[in-house]
Short mmCIF file of the C-alpha atoms (twelve columns), coordinates in Angstrom:
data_MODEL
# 
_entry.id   MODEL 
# 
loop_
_atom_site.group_PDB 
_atom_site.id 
_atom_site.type_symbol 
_atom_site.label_atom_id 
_atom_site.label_alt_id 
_atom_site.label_comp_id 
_atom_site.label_asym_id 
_atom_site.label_seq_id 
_atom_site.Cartn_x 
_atom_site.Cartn_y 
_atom_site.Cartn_z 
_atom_site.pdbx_PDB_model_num 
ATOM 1   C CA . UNK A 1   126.014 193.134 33.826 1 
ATOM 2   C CA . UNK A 2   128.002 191.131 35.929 1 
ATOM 3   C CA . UNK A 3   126.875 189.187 39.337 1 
ATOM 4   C CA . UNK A 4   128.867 189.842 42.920 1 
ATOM 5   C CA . UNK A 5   127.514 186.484 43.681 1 
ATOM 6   C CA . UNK A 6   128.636 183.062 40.786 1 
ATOM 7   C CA . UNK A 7   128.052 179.646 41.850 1 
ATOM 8   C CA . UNK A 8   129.531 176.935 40.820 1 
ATOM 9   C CA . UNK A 9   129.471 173.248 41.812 1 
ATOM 10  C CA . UNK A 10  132.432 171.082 41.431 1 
ATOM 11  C CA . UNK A 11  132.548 167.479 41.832 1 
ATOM 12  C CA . UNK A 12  135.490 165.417 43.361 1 
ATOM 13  C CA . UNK A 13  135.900 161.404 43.241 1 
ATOM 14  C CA . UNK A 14  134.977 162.132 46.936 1 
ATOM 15  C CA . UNK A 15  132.926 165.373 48.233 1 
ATOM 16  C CA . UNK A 16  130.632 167.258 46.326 1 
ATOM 17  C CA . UNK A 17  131.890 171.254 47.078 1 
ATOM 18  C CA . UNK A 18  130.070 173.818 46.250 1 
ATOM 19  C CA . UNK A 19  132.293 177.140 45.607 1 
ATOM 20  C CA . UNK A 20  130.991 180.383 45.861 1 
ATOM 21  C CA . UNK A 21  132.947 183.320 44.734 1 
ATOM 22  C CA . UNK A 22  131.728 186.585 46.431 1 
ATOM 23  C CA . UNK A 23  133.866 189.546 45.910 1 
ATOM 24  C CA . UNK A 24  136.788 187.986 44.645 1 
ATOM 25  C CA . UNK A 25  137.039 185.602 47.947 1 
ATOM 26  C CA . UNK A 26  136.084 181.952 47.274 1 
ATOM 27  C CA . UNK A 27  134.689 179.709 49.742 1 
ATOM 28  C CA . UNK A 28  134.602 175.760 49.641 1 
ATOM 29  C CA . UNK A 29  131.717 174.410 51.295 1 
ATOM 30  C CA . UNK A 30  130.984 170.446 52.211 1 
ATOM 31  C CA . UNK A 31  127.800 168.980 51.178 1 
ATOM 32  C CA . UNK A 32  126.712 165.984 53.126 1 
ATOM 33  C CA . UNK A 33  126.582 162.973 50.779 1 
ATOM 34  C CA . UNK A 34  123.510 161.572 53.122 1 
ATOM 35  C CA . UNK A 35  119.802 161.766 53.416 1 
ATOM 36  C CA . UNK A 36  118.289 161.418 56.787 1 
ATOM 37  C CA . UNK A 37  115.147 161.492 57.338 1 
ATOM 38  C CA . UNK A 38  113.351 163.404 60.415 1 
ATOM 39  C CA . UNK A 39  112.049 160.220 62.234 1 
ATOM 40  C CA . UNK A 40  115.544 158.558 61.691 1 
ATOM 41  C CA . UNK A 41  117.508 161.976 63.211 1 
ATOM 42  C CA . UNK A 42  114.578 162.507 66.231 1 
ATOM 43  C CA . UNK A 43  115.585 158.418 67.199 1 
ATOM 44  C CA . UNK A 44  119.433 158.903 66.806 1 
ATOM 45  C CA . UNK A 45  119.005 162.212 69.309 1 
ATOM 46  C CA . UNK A 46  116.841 159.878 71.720 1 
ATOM 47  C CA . UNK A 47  119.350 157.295 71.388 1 
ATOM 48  C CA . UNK A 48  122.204 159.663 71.942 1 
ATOM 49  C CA . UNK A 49  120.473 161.692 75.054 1 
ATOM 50  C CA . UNK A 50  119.294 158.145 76.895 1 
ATOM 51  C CA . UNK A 51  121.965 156.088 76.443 1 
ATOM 52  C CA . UNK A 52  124.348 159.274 78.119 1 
ATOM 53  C CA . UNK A 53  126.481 159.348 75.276 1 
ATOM 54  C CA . UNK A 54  129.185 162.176 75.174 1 
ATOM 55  C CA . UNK A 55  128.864 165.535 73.411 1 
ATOM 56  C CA . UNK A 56  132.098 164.718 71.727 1 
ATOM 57  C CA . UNK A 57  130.546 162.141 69.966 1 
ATOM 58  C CA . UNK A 58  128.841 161.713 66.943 1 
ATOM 59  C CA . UNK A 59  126.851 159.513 64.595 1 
ATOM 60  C CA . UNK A 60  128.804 157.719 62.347 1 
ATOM 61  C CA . UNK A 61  127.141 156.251 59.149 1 
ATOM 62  C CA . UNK A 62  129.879 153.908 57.122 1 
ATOM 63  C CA . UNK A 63  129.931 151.251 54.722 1 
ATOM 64  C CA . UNK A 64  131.488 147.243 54.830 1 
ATOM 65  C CA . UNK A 65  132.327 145.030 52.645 1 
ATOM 66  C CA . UNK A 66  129.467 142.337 52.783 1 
ATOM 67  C CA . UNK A 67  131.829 139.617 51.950 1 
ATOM 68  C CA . UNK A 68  129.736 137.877 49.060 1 
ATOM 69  C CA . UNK A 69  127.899 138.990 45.610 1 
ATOM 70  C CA . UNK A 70  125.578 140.880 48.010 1 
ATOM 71  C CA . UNK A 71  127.605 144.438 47.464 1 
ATOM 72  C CA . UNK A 72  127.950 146.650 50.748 1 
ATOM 73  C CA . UNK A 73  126.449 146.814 54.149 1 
ATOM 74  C CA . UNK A 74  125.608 149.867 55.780 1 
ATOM 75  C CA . UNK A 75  126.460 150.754 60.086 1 
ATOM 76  C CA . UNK A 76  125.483 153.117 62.331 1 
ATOM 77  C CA . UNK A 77  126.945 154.127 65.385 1 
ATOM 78  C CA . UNK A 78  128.178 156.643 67.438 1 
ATOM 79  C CA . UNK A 79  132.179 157.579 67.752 1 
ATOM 80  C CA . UNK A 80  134.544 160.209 67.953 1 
ATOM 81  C CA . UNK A 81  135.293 161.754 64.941 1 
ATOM 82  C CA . UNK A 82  138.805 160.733 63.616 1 
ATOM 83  C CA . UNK A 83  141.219 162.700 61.338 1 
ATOM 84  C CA . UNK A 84  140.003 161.203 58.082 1 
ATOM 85  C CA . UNK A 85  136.300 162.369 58.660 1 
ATOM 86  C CA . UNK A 86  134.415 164.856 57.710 1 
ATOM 87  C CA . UNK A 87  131.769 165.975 59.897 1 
ATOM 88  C CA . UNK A 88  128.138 167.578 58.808 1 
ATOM 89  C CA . UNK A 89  125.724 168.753 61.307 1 
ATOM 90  C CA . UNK A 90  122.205 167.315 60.574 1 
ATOM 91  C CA . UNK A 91  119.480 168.003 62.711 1 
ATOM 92  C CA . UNK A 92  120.944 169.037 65.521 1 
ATOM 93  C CA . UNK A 93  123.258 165.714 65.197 1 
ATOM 94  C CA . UNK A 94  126.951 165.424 63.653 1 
ATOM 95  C CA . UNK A 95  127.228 163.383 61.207 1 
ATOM 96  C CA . UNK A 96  130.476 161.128 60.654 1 
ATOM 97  C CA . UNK A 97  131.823 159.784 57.406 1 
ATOM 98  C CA . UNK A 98  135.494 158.472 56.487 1 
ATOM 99  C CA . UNK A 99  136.283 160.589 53.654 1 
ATOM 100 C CA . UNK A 100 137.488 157.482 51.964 1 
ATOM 101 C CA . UNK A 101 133.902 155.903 52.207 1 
ATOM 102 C CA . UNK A 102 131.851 159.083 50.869 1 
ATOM 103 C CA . UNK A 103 131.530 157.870 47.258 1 
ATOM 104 C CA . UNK A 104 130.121 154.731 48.450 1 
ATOM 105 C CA . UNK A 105 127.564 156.487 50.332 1 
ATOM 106 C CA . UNK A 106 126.111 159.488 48.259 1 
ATOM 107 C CA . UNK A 107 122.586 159.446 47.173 1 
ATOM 108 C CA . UNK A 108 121.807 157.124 50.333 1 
ATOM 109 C CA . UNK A 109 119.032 157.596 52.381 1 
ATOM 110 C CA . UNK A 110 118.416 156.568 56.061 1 
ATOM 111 C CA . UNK A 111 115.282 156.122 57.668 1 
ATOM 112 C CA . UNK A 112 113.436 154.598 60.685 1 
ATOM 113 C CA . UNK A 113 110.772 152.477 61.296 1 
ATOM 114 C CA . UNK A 114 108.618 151.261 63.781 1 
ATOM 115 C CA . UNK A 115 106.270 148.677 63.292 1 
ATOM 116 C CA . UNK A 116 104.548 145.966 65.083 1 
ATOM 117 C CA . UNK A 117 106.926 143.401 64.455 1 
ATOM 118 C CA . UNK A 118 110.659 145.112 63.859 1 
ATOM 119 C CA . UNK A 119 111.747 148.192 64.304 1 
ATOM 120 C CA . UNK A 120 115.280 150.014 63.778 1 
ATOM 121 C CA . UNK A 121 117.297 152.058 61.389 1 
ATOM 122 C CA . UNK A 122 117.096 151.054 57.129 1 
ATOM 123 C CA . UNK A 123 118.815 152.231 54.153 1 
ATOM 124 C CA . UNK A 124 117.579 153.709 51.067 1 
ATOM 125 C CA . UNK A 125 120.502 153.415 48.274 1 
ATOM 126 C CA . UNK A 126 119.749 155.583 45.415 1 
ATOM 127 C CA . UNK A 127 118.386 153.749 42.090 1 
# 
């Protein structure tokens, strides 16, 4: 007996896309490459209500070169989203990521803390 309802997930070098095929029709669908967790998203929205930034915003997450041995450094910050993004909504937040960067970012996690000494924004990269 066949299914009105096959999934399949396809990998790029950039996005993962999940494609369903219902009825005949297929639909690509983005999968954010990024984990963030609920403190980290509840501190971006506090961020992004006090500090009065626009709606058209969003939060971008993106990746340097660290200039050394040391591999890649993470950013945060918010900015409009340019024509080589793709854009996820997370928690009531958008999410920005240069499509060029994505592969350097799935699997990572970010996460906030606040402790007696520091506090601020960390990333998780996957092991």
């Amino acid at each position: 007996m066949r299914s009105n309802l096959i999934n399949f997930a396809c990998f790029t070098s950039l996005n993962k896309i999940l494609v369903k095929l219902v009825a005949g029709k297929s639909m690509a669908i983005k999968i954010n490459p990024v984990r963030i967790s609920e403190r980290a998203a509840q501190e971006a929205l506090k961020i992004f209500e006090t500090k009065n930034i626009p709606d058209n915003y969003g939060l971008r997450i993106g990746v340097k070169a660290s200039g050394g041995c040391g591999g890649k450094d993470f950013y945060l910050g918010f900015d409009l989203q340019k024509e080589d993004d793709d854009a996820f909504m997370l928690s009531n937040l958008k999410l920005l990521i240069n499509k060029k960067e994505t592969m350097y970012l799935m699997g990572l996690e970010v996460d906030y803390h606040e402790g007696t000494h520091e506090q601020g924004f960390f990333f998780k990269t996957p092991e």
